[in-house]
C-alpha positions, -999 to +999 in steps of 0.1 A: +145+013-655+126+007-685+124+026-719+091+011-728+062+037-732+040+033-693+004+025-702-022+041-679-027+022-649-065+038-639-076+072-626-046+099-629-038+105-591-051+131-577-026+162-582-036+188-554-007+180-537+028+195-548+044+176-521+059+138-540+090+118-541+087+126-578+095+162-572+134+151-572+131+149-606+112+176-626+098+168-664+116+182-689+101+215-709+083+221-743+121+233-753+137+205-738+116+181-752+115+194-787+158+193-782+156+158-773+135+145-802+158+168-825+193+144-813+172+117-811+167+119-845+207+122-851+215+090-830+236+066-842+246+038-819+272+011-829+252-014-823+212-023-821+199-011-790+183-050-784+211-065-785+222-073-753+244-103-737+218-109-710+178-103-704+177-067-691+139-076-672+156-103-651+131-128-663+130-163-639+152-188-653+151-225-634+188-227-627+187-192-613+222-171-599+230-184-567+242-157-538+279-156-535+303-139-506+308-109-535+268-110-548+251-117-521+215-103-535+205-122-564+192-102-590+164-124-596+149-122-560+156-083-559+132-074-586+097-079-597+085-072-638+051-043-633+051-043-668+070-045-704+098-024-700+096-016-657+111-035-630+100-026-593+124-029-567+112-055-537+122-051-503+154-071-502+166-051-526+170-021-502+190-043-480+226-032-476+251-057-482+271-062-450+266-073-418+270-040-399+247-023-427+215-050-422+226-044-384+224-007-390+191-010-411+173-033-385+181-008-358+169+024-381+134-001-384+132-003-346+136+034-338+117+051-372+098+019-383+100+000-417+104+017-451+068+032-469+061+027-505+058+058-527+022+049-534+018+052-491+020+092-495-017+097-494-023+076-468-002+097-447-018+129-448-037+141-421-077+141-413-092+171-398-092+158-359-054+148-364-045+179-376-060+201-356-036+195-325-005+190-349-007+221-362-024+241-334-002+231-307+021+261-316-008+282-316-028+272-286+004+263-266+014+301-271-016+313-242+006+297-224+036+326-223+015+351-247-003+369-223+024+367-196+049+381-221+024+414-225+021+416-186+060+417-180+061+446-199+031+464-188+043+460-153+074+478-160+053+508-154+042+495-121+008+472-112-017+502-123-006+495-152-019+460-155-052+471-162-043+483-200-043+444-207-080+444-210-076+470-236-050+452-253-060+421-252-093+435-271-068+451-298-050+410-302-084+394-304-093+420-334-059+412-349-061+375-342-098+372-363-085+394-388-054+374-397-076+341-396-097+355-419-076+363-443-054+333-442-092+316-445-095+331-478-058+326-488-063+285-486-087+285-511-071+309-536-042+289-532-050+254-521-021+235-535+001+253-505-008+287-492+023+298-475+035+333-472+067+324-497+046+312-522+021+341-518+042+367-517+065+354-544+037+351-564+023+385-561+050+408-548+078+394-565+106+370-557+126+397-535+096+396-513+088+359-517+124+355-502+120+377-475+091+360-464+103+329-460+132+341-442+115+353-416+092+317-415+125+299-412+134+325-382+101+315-367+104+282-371+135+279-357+123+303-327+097+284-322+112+250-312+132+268-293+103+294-275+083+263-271+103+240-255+123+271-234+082+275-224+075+241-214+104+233-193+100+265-176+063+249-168+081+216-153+105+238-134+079+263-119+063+227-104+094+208-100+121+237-088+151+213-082+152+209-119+154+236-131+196+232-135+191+207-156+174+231-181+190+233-207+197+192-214+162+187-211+150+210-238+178+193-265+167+161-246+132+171-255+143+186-292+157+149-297+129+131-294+106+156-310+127+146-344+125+110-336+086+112-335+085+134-367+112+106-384+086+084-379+061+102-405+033+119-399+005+095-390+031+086-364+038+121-354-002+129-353-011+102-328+021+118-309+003+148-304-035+144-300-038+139-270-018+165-253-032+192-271-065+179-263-060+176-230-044+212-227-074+229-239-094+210-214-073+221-186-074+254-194-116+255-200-116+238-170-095+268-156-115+291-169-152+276-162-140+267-121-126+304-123-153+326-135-181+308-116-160+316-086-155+353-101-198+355-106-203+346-071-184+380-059-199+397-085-166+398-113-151+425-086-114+421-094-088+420-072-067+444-067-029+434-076-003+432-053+020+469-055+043+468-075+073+497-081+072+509-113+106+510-133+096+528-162+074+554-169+038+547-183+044+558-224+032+547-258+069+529-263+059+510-235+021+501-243+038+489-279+060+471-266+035+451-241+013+447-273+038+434-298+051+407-266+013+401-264+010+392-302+037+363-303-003+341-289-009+343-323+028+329-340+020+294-355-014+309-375+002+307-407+006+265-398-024+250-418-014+273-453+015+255-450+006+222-448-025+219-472-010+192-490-005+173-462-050+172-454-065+145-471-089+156-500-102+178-503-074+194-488-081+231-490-117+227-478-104+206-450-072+233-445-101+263-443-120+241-417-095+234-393-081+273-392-114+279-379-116+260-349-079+270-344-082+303-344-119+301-327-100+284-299-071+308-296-100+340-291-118+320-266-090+309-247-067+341-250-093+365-242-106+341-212-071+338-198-069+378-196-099+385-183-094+355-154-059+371-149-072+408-146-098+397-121-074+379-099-048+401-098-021+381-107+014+397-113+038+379-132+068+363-109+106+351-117+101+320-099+068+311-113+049+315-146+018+337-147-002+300-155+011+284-131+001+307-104-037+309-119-039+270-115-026+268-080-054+300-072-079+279-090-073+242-080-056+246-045-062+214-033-064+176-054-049+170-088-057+193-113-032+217-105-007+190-114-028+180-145-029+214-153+010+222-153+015+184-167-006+191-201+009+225-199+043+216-202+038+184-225+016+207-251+048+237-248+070+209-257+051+192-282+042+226-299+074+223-315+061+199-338+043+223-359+077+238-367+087+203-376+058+195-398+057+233-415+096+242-418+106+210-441+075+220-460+087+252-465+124+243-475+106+221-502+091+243-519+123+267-518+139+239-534+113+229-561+119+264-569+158+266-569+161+290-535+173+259-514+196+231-518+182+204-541+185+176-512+156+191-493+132+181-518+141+142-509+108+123-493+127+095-465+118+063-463+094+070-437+078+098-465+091+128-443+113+155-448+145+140-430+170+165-443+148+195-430+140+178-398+176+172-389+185+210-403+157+223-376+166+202-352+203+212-351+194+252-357+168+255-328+189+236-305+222+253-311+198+288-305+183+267-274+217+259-256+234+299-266+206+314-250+201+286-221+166+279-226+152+317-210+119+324-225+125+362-218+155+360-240+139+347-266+108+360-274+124+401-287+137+375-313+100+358-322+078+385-332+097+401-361+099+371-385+061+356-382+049+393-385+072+402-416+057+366-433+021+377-422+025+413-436+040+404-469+014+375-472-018+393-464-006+420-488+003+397-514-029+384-515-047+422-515-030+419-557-039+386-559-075+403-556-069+427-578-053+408-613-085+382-603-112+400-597-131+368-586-168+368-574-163+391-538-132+402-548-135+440-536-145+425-499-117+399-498-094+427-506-105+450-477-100+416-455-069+411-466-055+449-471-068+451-430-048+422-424-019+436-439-021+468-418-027+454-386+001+430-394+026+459-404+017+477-376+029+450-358+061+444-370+070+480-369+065+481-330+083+447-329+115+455-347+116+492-335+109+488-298+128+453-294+157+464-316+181+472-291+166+435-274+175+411-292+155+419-324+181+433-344+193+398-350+166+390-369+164+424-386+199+413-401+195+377-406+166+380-429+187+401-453+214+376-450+194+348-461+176+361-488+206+368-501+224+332-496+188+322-517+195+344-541+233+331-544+216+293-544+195+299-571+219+314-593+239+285-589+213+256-600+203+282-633+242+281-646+239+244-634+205+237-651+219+262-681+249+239-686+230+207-685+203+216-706+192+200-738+197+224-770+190+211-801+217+200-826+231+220-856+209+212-891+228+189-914+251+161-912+271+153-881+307+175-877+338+153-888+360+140-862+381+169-848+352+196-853+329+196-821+306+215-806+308+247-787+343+253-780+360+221-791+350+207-756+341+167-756+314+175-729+298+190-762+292+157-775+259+142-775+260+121-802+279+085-802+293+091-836+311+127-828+331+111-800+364+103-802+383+084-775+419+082-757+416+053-727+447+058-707+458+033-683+481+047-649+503+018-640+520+017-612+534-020-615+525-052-636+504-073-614+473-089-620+452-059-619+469-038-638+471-064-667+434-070-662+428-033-667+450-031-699+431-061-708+396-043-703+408-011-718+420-027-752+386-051-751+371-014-757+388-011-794+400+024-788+433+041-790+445+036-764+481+047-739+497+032-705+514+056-684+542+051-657+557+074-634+585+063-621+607+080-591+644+078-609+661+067-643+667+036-629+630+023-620+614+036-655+641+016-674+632-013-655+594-011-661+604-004-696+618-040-697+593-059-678+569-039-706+588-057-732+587-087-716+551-088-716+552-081-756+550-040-758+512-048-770+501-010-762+519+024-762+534+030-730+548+067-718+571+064-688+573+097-666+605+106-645+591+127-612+625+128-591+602+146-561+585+111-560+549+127-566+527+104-582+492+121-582+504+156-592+521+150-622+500+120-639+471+148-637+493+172-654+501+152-675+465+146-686+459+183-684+481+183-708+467+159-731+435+171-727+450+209-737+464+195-769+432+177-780+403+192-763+372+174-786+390+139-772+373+125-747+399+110-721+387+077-701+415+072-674+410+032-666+423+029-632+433-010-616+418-005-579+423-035-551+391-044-531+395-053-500+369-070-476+379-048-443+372-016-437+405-014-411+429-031-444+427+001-464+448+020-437+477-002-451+474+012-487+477+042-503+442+040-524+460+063-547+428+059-575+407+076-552+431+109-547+437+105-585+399+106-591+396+137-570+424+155-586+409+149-617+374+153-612+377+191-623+393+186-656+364+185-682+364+160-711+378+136-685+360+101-676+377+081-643+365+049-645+378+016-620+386-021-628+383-042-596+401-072-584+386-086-554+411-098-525+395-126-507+400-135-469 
């Protein structure tokens, strides 16, 4: 890493994207900077920063460093000079060092493929026809158990009943245009990521901002697990002899969904095309074979087979059938999400592929009712609603197996918009302190791998309690996406209203109607599925904003501790007279620190003497410490010490309980208490050995003394290694 000032190297890339490997590593404030310049200033090292021992850019040389059994990557070969002051790591320098670990690494190749550079991250977003079935699988797959979700409810009442999903369904399709609309409008007012966290955050506050992504990362998780719950239910309703094997096929299924998505999302994208593709064929195939057949009778339905009603026909019950009805439109919010990930122009792009998305959805929604209503179809335990439509429409030849096949490979592959949208969402969490830091990280494959693996592991814990039952899982689904819409579509109505933008007055009508119909939703949802399964939700999301809250208080005492204040005016405090509190992690100047290098020794051996000898090649005070077991063994070290020539100070310790770890750090404690502006570098003498299985026959007592010490501030642990060899 270079000091050298970077010199433009062409067009400044293109910044519409929040989502980069640099976002690890924020820029420092106005504040900070001024801070830095300020004990910059005040530096005084004890040497000129040039003069080093050896060429810090690695230049060529003839008679180069040859690879030993210790150094096995050469330097030289590891590293490449961009420019004065910059060294760029080549690919050998990612290798790992031993056999199992290149073993390891060209296994990880096979499976996920090789390594992408940082510069790769553009290539890897998504075109308009790629991302259309990546992030509308969730969407369009949801036909699939939507409108049989409304109908299991409705029928409840008995099969007169059925006929109120005409009605219905006319109510969704208004909802579903609405919502599209106004997330069309949100991508453009926000096009560097539109999501409901960063919109209602933005505009509602960071209570609500919270509490919409809580109920995103319920959906998310929810719909992995609805999906694939959906999708082997399809292969089951074909294939019946499977269906014990139900629930290690969906985590069977969850598996290689991460796998794919581990890949990257070029990868992932040619995944997924053609099963979505193929699924909305089927299904306008259904519907073009099915009401041609319906025109020739003259669209006279059919009258469903009598049903017994178990509950009586109320408005809890049509609310009920209308919120089940509403989960068709749960993976809406998908392309908001993922702006970034569109290539530029990526909000124009975003805006263009939520049209056809939710232009499908009305078309084949509305069609799937209206086929269902006119052929009297009842939903069955043994048999999904779908599934029985097919085998009316297709009873002979292939397609009915074509049909359940793209079916139950688009339920299973809907998943993946959970997987491309839910590390998305943890990354901006994290950006913004509401989410561990670690989520941020781009793979070497320029994916999300810590929020793929978190998904993966939530949906299919929820996917193996509930044994993969659709009907148990979808009380849990609605509540979440509807909370995210709500807040979303009503943080955008004051979005309109600080702006006041060109149209602003008919974008907040769009978006205010959005945010009612939305509400509306959620109210039925988490009232009439409460006692269902829905009060899980209704606690979790309270729960989780409040382990955000606890997150981000954390990383601002973190951030508040490491940040850069500038020094006080004058001339550097004498020795003994140190920043805030005395402490010596006050210090940030070379010439206010004052040193104490103590070395533990537990015998005189080669690596303890070469540890004395590196600690008194630093020129500072410096103290050996013994702890010996009995009277007898310290006067003994005492004269070995002497016999060696006394050269340091040495402080022998009597523990007669024969604890070595507990009272050395004590002891330092101690020190430490006495002098807190001293900074204490404890050189520890640590034996490396070559076999993982040799270090069960020692006690590797640096490594506990390390971690008993870590908490102690002012405190530096630092090891001097002697290599065993074979």
């Amino acid at each position: 890493m270079g000091t050298g000032a970077k010199q433009p190297r062409g067009p400044e890339p293109d910044r519409g994207t929040l989502v980069t490997p640099s976002a690890e590593f924020p820029p420092l404030g106005p504040e900070e900077r001024a801070a830095l310049g300020r004990i910059g200033e005040r530096w005084r090292p004890p040497r000129r920063p040039d003069e080093l021992p050896v060429d810090p850019a690695l230049g060529r040389r003839r008679a180069g460093p040859t690879p030993s059994r210790f150094g096995r990557l050469t330097p030289i070969d590891m590293f490449t000079v961009e420019e004065p002051g910059e060294l760029c790591a080549t690919g050998p320098a990612h290798e790992p060092g031993s056999r199992t670990g290149r073993a390891l690494s060209r296994l990880r190749r096979a499976v996920f493929g090789p390594p992408l550079s940082s510069s790769a991250v553009i290539y890897e977003r998504m075109r308009k026809l790629v991302a259309l079935p990546i992030l509308s699988s969730d969407l369009l797959s949801s036909v699939a158990y939507g409108p049989e979700a409304m109908l299991v409810v409705l029928v409840l009442a008995g099969s007169g009943a059925l006929g109120l999903s005409l009605p219905l369904a006319a109510v969704l399709v208004v909802l579903m245009i609405a919502v599209g609309l106004s997330y069309r409008q949100t991508i453009p007012a926000y096009p560097h990521g539109a999501g409901s966290y960063i919109v209602a955050g933005d505009n509602l506050g960071t209570t609500a901002g919270l509490t919409a992504a809580a109920g995103l990362m319920l959906d998310y998780v929810l719909t992995v697990s609805v999906s694939i719950a959906a999708g082997v239910s399809a292969i089951t309703s074909a294939i019946p002899r499977l269906a014990p094997a139900t629930v290690l096929l969906g985590v069977l299924v969850i598996a290689v969904l991460l796998a794919g998505n581990l890949r990257g999302v070029r990868t992932a994208g040619n995944i997924f095309v053609l099963p979505t593709y193929a699924f909305v064929g089927a299904l306008l195939a259904v519907l073009a074979v099915g009401y041609t057949r319906a025109a020739g009778r003259g669209f006279v339905p059919t009258p469903p087979p009598p049903v017994p009603a178990t509950e009586g026909l109320g408005l809890l019950l049509v609310l009920r059938a209308f919120s089940s009805g509403a989960v068709s439109m749960t993976g809406i919010e998908a392309v908001s999400n993922a702006i970034p990930a569109f290539r530029p122009r990526e909000w124009r792009n975003a805006r263009t592929t939520l049209g056809w998305m939710v232009g499908m959805l009305v078309l084949l929604f509305a069609g799937l009712i209206g086929l269902i209503h006119l052929n009297g179809l009842v939903p069955r335990s043994d048999q999904t609603i779908l599934s029985q439509l097919g085998r009316l429409t297709f009873p002979t030849g292939p397609w009915y197996a074509l049909l359940q096949a793209s079916t139950a490979l688009i339920l299973l592959l809907a998943a993946n918009t959970a997987f491309n949208d839910f590390p998305r969402l943890l990354f901006f969490m994290a950006r913004n302190g509401h989410a561990p830091r670690r989520f941020l990280h781009l793979g070497d494959r320029l994916s999300f791998n810590n929020g793929l693996v978190a998904l993966a592991v939530a949906a299919a814990l929820i996917f193996v309690t509930f044994g993969g039952h659709t009907a148990s899982l979808i009380p849990l689904y609605a509540v979440g996406v509807f909370l995210a819409f709500t807040l979303s579509q009503a943080g955008m109505v004051v979005h309109w209203r600080r702006h006041r933008d060109r149209g602003w007055r008919r974008r907040l009508v769009l978006n205010a109607v959005g945010a009612a119909l939305s509400g509306m939703v959620l109210l039925v949802a988490a009232v009439g599925k409460f006692a269902e399964g829905a009060w899980v939700v209704v606690v979790a999301v309270p729960l989780l904003v409040l382990l955000a809250r606890r997150i981000h208080r954390h990383y601002a005492r973190v951030h508040q501790a490491l940040a850069l204040h500038p020094p006080p005016g004058g001339a550097a405090p004498p020795a003994g007279r140190r920043g805030p509190g005395g402490s010596a992690e006050a210090e940030e100047l070379p010439q206010e620190v004052r040193h104490l290098v103590v070395v533990p020794m537990a015998r005189l051996n080669r690596a303890s003497l070469r540890a004395l000898a590196y600690a008194a090649s630093l020129g500072q005070p410096t103290l050996a410490v013994h702890i010996a077991p009995e009277d007898a063994e310290a006067d003994r070290f005492r004269e070995q010490w002497r016999a060696w020539g006394d050269h340091l100070r040495l402080e022998t310790i009597v523990s007669p309980y024969r604890a070595v770890i507990g009272p050395l750090a004590h002891y330092l404690e101690a020190l430490h208490a006495a002098r807190p502006e001293l900074t204490l570098t404890v050189i520890v003498p640590e034996v490396v050995l070559r076999h993982r299985w040799h270090r069960f026959l020692h006690s590797r007592s640096e490594h506990r003394l390390r971690g008993a010490l870590r908490a102690l501030p002012g405190v530096v642990v630092t090891s001097v290694p002697v290599h065993v060899p074979e």
